[in-house]
N, C-alpha and C positions, 0 to 999 in steps of 0.2 A: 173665250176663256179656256176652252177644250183644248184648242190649237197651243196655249201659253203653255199649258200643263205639260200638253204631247213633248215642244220642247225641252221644259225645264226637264221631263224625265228623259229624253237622249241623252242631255248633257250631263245628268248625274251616272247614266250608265260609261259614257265615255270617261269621265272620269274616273269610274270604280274600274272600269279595263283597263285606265292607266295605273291606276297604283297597286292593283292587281298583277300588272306583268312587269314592276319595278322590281329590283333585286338589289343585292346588296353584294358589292364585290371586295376582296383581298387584291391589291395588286402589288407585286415584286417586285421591282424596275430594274435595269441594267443602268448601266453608264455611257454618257456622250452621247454619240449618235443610236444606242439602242432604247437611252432614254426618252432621245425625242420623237421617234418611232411608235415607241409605245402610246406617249402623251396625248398623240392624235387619239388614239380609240381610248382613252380616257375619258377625254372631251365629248368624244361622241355618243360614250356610256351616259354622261353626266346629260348631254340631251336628251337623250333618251327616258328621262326618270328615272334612270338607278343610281344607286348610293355608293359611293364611291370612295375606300383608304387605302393609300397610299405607305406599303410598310417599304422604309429603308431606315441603312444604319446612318449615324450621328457624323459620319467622316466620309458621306458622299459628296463628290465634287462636283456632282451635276443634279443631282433629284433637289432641287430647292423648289420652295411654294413663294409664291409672290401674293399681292393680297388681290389680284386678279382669279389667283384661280379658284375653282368651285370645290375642290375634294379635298379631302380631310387629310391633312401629310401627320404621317403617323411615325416618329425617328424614334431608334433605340439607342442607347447609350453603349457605345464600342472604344476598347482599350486603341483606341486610335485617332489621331489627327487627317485633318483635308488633307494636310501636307504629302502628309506619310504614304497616305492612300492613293495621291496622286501619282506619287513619286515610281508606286510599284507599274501603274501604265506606264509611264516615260520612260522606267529603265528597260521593259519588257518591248520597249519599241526601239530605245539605243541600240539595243542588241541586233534585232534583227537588220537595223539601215549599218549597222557596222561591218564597215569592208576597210578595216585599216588594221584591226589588232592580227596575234599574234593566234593561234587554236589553244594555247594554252592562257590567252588573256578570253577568249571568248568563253573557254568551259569555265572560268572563274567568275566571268561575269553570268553564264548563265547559272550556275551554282547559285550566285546572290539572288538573281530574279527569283529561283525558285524557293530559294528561304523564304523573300519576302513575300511570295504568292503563299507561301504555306501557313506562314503568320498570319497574314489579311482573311484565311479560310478559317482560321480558326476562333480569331478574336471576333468576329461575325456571326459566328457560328453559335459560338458563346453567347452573346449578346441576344442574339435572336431567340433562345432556349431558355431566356431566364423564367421562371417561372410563373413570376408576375403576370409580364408578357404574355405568354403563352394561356395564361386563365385569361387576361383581358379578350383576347384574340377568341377564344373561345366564349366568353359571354356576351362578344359582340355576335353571333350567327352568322356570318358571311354566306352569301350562298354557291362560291364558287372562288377559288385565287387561280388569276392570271400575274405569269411571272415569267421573267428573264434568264437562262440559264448561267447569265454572267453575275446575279446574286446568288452567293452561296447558302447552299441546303435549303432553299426556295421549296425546290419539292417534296425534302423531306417535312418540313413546316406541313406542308399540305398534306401527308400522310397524319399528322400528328393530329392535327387540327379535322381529321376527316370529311376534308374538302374535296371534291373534283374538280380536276385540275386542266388550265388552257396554258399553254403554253406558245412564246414566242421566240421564235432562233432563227438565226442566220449567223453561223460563227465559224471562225477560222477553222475546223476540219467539221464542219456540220457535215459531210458527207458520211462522215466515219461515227459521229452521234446516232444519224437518223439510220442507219446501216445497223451499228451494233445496242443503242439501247431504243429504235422506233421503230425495229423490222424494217427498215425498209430495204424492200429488193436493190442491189447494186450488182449487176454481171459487170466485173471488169471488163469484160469484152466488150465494150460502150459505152458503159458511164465514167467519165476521168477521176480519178481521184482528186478529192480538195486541195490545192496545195504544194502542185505538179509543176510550179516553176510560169504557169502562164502560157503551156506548149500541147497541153495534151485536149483532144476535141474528141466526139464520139464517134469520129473516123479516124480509127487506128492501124497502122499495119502492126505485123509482128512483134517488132522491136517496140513499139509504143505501148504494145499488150503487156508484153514483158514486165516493161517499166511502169506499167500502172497495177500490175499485180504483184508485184516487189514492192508499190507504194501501200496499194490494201494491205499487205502485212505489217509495214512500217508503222502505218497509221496505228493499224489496229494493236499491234504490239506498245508505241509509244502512249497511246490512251488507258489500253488497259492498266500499264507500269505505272502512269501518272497519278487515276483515279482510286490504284492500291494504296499508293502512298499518301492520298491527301482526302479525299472524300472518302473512301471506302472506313478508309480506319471509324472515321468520324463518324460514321452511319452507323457502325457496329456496336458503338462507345453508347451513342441517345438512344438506338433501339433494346439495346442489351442481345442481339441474335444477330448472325452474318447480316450486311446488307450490305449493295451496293450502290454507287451510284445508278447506273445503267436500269437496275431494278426499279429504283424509286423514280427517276425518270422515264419508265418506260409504262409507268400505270401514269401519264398522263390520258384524257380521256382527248384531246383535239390538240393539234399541234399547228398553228400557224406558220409556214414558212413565209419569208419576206421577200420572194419570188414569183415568180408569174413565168408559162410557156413565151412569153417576150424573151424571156432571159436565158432561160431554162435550154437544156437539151431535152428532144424526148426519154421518157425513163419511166418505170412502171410507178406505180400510185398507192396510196393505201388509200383506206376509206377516212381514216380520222386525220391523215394531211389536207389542210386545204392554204392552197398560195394564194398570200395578199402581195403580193410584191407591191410596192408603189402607192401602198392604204395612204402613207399622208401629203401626197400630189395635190394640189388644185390649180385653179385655173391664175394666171398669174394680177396681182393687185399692183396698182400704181407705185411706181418709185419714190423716192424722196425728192423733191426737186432739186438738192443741188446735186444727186445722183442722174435726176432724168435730164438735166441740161447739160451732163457731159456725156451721156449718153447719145444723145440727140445732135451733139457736134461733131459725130463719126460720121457723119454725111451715109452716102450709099455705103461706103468702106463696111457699117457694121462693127459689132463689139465680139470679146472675145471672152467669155470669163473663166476665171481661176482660183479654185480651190483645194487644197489636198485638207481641206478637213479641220473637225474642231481640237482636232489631238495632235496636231502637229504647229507648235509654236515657234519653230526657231531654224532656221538652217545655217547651213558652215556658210562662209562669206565666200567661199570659190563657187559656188550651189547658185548661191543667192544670186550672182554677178552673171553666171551663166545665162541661168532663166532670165533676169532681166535684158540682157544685151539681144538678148534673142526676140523677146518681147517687143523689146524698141524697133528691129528692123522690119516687124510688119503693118502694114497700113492702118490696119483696125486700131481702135481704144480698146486697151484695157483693163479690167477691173480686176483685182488683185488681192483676195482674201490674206493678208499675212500682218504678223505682230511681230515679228522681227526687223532688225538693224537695218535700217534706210538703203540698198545698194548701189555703189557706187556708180553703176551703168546705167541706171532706172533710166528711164525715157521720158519723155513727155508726153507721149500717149498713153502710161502706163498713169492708174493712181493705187495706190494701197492701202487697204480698209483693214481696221481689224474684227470688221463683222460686212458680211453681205446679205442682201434677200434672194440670197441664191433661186430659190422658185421663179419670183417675178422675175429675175434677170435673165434666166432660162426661157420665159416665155413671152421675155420681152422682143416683139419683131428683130429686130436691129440684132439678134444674138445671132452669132454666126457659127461657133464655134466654143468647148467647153473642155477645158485644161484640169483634170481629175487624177487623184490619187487614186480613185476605182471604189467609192465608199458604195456601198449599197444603194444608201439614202439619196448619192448625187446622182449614181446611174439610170436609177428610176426617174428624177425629175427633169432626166434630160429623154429619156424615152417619151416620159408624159407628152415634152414640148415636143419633142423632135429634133433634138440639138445634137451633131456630130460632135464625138470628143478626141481628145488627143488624153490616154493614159498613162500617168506617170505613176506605176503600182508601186509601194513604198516596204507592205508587211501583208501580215494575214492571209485572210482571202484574197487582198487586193488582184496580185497578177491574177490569179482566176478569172476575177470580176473582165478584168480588160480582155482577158483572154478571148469570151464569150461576146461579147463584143468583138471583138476583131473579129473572131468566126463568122460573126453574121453582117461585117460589112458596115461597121458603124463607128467604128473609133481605128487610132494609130495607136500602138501601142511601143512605148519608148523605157529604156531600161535608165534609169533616174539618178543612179550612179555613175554609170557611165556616158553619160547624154554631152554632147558640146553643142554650143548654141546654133551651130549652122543643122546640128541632127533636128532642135525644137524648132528651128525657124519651118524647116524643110515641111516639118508632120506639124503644121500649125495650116503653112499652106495647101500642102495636099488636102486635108480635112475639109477648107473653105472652098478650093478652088476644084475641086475634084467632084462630080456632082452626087458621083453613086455614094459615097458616104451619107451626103444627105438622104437621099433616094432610100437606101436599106436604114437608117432611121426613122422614117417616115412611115415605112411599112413596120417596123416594131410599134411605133407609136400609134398606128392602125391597129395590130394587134392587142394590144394593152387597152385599147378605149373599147373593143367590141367582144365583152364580155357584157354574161346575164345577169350579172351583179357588180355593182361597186366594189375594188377591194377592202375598203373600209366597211359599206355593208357589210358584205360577206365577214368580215374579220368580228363584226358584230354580234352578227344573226348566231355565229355557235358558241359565242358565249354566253347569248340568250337561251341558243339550243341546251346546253348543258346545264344552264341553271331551273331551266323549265321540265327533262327530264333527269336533275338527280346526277346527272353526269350522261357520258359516252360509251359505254363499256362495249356494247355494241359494236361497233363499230371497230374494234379493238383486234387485232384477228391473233388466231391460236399461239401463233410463234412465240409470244412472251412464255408462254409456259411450259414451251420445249426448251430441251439441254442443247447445247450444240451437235452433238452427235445424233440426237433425233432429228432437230429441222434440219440434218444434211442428209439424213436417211441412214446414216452410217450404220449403225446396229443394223436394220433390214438388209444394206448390201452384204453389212458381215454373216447374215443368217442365211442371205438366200445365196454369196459365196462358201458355207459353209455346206448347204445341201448341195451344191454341185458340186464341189470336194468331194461329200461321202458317196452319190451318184456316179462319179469316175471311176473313183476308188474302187467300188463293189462290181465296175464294169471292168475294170481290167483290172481284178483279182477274178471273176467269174470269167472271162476273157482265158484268163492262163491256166488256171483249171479244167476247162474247156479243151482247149490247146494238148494239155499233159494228155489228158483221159483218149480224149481220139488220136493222137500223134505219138502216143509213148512206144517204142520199140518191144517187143515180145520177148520175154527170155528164151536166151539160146536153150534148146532140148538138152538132157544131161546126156551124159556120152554111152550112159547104162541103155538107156532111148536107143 
């Protein structure tokens, strides 16, 4: 009877541990591929015993709830359509793959993208701040919002709401966010700038200095002009006192990068960075079988997979015709993520899906080789596996992504515009047939497995950490609260070159007085003398 007792009371203590260290979280989401990023550690909150809503607006294209999932999808109502909202991606990616107009058809087109980005910030904006809203959000007690820096005023919300905040980024000049509103250290003299065209590594000569410290300025100049016009105003308007973005993003308490020293250059560190790169990796699950039998009828040849992402629907038909004729003349099967117009060259090795299990097929034996647009999300599941790529970088970060790659020996990297099918046949083969490609992904994929924590863990644990102490602040270091001219020392060089100005000064004025008094000529004797 004693012994029954003893357990019933384990199991009631373990119990009250668990719902004890359950929490209650806010989460932001981004779009596309930062949504499904995020939704891993969702899942894994939602294991975990914590409570889990989901705030996005009414004309997201991607944050949908299926009646699988466990967490609460919490939609605002926004002066916007899917359509609409979609449409503002697609043009913001025309522009960048456009290499056919005119400089004055591209500044009109980028003109529109950024109207339409400035609408999309605003009717969100609105939306999210209704009042309603914001009392429900607060009489629900969250004990912490994790959020996307690609939903707008995500972290203002969290200031409002007086939540401590975890944050998730990896974004097209993320170099120049974590730089100017995360402190984080960047000596141009070795860290490249985000955005550098896909050419610059942490081995720079001169000329590469140059050009990455001409890019710090660009950067930093094009962010701060952007964030005047479109968040900053908006911060100033809800708060009623200056604010900026950079501000309200920089009192995040944990900052998850979706990185890892796999990827990474070496570069200094803060204490509230911690890199999850690769958190939604696992191990790969069985095909479908009419997938695993054409799979399995590549013989030794091996498979080849192809994806440039869930944001690219449509190519020109010379693009299209390229890639496939190129496709067709090597041995391997191919698998071929696309939703556009059939091409006329397609092969018979080739099939085209308009959805893949990208993971399993990467970790499926038989995978030889991995045709990427350079997304984050692919780069990591091909590290996890070990899978050599051939990169086709299209926007964004992308050539970055390939860039870092190529430096370390793991992908070809091919410019997608101007690519002809004998250049993808060529970097299809070298990648398979070439062994060090395998070989230095192998050792990335060695590196990425032999850490002390899972990166999903780890992405876990500090948003348990911060809900369990209240937030991060700690860990926070002094810089946010300096001017620029402080965290450069400026004022102190100007003071202590001001004391050695007046130190000179007083040395050669005492100097030449000096000079006069012992070197001054005698007056001539008067001639009465």
């Amino acid at each position: 009877m004693m012994k029954d007792r003893s357990c019933t009371l384990i199991i009631l203590l373990l119990s009250l541990s668990e719902i004890a260290l359950s929490g209650n979280v806010l989460v932001l989401p981004g779009e596309y591929s930062h949504w499904h990023n995020m939704r891993v550690i969702v899942e894994e909150l939602l294991d975990r015993n914590h409570s889990v809503t989901v705030l996005t607006h009414s004309a997201s294209p991607t944050a949908k709830q299926t009646e699988k999932d466990r967490f609460s999808l919490m939609p605002f109502q926004v002066n916007l359509d899917q359509e609409e909202a979609d449409s503002i991606s697609q043009n913001l990616i025309n522009l960048w793959m456009d290499q056919n107009s005119t400089s004055f058809q591209k500044l009109a087109s980028f003109w529109n993208v950024m109207s339409g980005m400035l609408h999309y910030i605003q009717v969100v904006c609105d939306g999210m701040f209704k009042r309603d809203l914001v009392t429900l959000l607060k009489e629900s007690h969250f004990d912490v919002l994790l959020y996307d820096p690609m939903m707008p005023c995500a972290d203002l919300l969290a200031e409002v709401l007086e939540l401590p905040i975890v944050m998730s980024i990896r974004l097209t000049f993320a170099n120049t966010l974590e730089r100017l509103c995360g402190q984080m250290p960047a000596p141009p003299s070795y860290v490249p700038a985000a955005g550098a065209q896909g050419h610059l590594t942490d081995h720079m000569d001169f000329t590469e200095r140059l050009e990455n410290m001409l890019l710090y300025i660009g950067h930093t100049a094009m962010i701060r002009l952007y964030t005047m016009v479109t968040h900053d105003k908006y911060f100033t308007k809800i708060t009623g006192k200056p604010t900026t973005l950079c501000e309200t993003m920089g009192k995040a308490d944990i900052w998850l990068i979706r990185t890892y020293w796999d990827f990474e250059y070496p570069r200094p560190l803060l204490p509230n960075f911690k890199f999850v790169g690769g958190l939604h990796c696992k191990p790969a699950k069985p095909l479908p079988k009419e997938m695993e039998d054409f799979v399995q009828s590549s013989g030794d040849d091996g498979i080849v997979v192809f994806s440039l992402g869930s944001m690219i629907r449509n190519l020109s038909n010379e693009r299209a015709n390229t890639i496939a004729s190129a496709l067709g003349q090597i041995p391997q099967k191919v698998l071929w993520r696309y939703k556009g117009e059939k091409p006329e060259t397609l092969a018979p090795n080739t099939r085209i899906y308009e959805w893949i299990p990208q993971n399993d097929l990467l970790g499926h034996p038989k995978t030889k080789a991995f045709i990427t647009h350079g997304g984050t999300n692919g780069i990591y599941e091909a590290i996890y596996h070990g899978v050599p790529m051939v990169g086709l970088p299209l926007f964004a970060d992308q050539p970055d992504n390939i860039n870092h790659m190529k430096t370390k020996g793991a992908a070809v990297m091919l410019d997608f515009n101007k690519m002809e099918t004998k250049d993808l046949k060529q970097a299809i083969s070298d990648v398979i047939n070439n062994p060090s490609y395998k070989e230095s992904m192998m050792r990335l994929s060695r590196i990425h497995h032999d850490q002390p924590m899972k990166p999903l863990d780890q992405a876990v644990y500090w948003i348990e950490f911060v809900m369990r102490n209240k937030g991060a602040k700690h860990l926070r270091v002094e810089a946010h609260n300096l001017t620029w001219y402080q965290y450069h020392c400026l004022d102190v060089a100007a003071f202590l070159l001001s004391i050695i100005a007046l130190v000179v000064f007083i040395f050669v004025k005492t100097c030449s007085w000096l000079f006069r008094k012992c070197f001054r000529k005698t007056p001539a004797k008067s001639k009465k003398e």
